[in-house]
C-alpha distance (Angstrom), angle and dihedral (degrees) to the residues before:
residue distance angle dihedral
X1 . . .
X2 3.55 . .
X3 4.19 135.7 .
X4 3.68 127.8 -106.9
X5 3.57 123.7 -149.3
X6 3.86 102.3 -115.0
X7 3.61 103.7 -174.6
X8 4.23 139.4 -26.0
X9 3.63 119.3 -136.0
X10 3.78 131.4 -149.5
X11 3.40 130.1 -169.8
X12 3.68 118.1 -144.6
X13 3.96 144.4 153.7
X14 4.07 99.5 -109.9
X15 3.64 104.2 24.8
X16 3.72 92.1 172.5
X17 4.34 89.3 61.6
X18 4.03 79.1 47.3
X19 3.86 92.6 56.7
X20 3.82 91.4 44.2
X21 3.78 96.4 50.4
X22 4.03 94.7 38.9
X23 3.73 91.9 40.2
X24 3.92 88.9 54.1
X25 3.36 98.9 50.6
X26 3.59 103.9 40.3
X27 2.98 98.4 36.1
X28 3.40 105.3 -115.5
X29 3.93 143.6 151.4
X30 4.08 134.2 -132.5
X31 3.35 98.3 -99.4
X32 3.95 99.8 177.2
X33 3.55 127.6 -17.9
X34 3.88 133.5 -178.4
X35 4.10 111.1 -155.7
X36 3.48 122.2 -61.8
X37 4.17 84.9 -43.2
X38 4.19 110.1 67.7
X39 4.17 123.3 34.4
X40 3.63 112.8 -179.6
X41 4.21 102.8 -172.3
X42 3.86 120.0 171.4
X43 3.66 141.7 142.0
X44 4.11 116.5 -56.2
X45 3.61 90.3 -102.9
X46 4.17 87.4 68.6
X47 3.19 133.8 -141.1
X48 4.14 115.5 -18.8
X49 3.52 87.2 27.2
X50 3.76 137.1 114.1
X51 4.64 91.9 -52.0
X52 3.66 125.8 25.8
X53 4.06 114.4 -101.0
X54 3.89 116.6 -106.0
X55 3.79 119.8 -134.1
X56 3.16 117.4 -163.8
X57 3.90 111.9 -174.0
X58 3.72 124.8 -178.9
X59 3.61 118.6 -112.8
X60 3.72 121.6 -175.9
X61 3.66 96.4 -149.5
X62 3.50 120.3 47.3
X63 3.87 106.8 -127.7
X64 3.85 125.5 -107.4
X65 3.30 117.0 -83.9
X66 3.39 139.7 13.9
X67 4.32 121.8 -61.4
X68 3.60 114.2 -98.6
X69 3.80 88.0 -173.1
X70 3.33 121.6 88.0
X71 4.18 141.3 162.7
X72 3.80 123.9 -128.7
X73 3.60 115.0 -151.3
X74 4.08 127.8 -158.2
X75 3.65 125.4 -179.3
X76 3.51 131.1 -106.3
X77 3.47 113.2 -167.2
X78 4.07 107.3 15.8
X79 3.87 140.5 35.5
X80 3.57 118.9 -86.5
X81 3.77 102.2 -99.1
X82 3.95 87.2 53.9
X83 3.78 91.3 53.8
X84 3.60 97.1 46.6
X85 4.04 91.9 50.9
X86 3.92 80.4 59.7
X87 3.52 103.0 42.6
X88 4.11 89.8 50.4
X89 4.05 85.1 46.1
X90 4.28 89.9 55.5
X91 4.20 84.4 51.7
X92 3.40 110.1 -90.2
X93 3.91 117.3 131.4
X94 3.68 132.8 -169.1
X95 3.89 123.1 -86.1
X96 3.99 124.9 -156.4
X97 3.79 110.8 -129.5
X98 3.62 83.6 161.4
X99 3.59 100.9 -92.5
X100 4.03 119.0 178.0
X101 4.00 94.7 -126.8
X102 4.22 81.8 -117.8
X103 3.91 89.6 92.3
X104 3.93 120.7 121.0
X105 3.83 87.8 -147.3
X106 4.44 132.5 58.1
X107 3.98 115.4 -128.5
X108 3.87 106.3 -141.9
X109 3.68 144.3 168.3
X110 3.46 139.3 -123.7
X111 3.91 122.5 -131.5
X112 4.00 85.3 -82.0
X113 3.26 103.4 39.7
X114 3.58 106.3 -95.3
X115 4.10 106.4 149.1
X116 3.85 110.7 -135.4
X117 4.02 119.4 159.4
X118 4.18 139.7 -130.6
X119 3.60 102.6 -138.3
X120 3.63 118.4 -159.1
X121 4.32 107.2 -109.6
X122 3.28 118.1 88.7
X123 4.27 103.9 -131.9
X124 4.35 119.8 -154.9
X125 3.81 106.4 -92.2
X126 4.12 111.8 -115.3
């Protein structure tokens, strides 16, 4: 028997401009939400479905240290340069993790800062 990866969770200061953003470009639905403080977003099927569940829950204080955790992203239905014209048009910018300008893939940020990438393959949609 093996484990599935039911949900990530992310702590941020405005989880509900987190939900907006992530649900937008993934995609994704408010799945459960409690106030301003707890999002849960995921695919329509919910949570244990076809995608873990994202929680984003606000956290005053950012926590020490930098994130080791971040979320690769392919596209489903358009080329990578098409995708990241739309991903920079929902808010997210580029960050500089000191990539050579050779990679196959684009590191960007979300509204807060957390770094997730567009990789170049292009994956089936669910």
């Amino acid at each position: 028997m093996a484990c599935r990866i039911g949900e990530l969770v992310l702590g941020c200061h405005d989880p509900e401009v987190l939900a907006r953003f992530w649900c937008e470009v993934l995609d994704f639905v408010v799945l459960d939400r409690e106030g301003n403080e707890y999002f849960e977003i995921g695919a329509r099927d919910g949570f244990g479905g076809s995608q873990p569940t994202i929680i984003l829950s606000r956290r005053d204080e950012p926590e020490p240290g930098k994130s080791r955790l971040h979320i690769d992203l392919n596209a489903t239905d358009r080329d990578q340069d098409a995708e990241l014209e739309r991903l920079l048009k929902l808010g997210a910018r580029p960050a500089d993790i000191g990539q050579t300008g050779e990679e196959q893939w684009h590191v960007l940020a979300d509204p807060e800062g957390n770094e997730f990438c567009l990789l170049k393959a292009r994956i089936r949609p669910l």
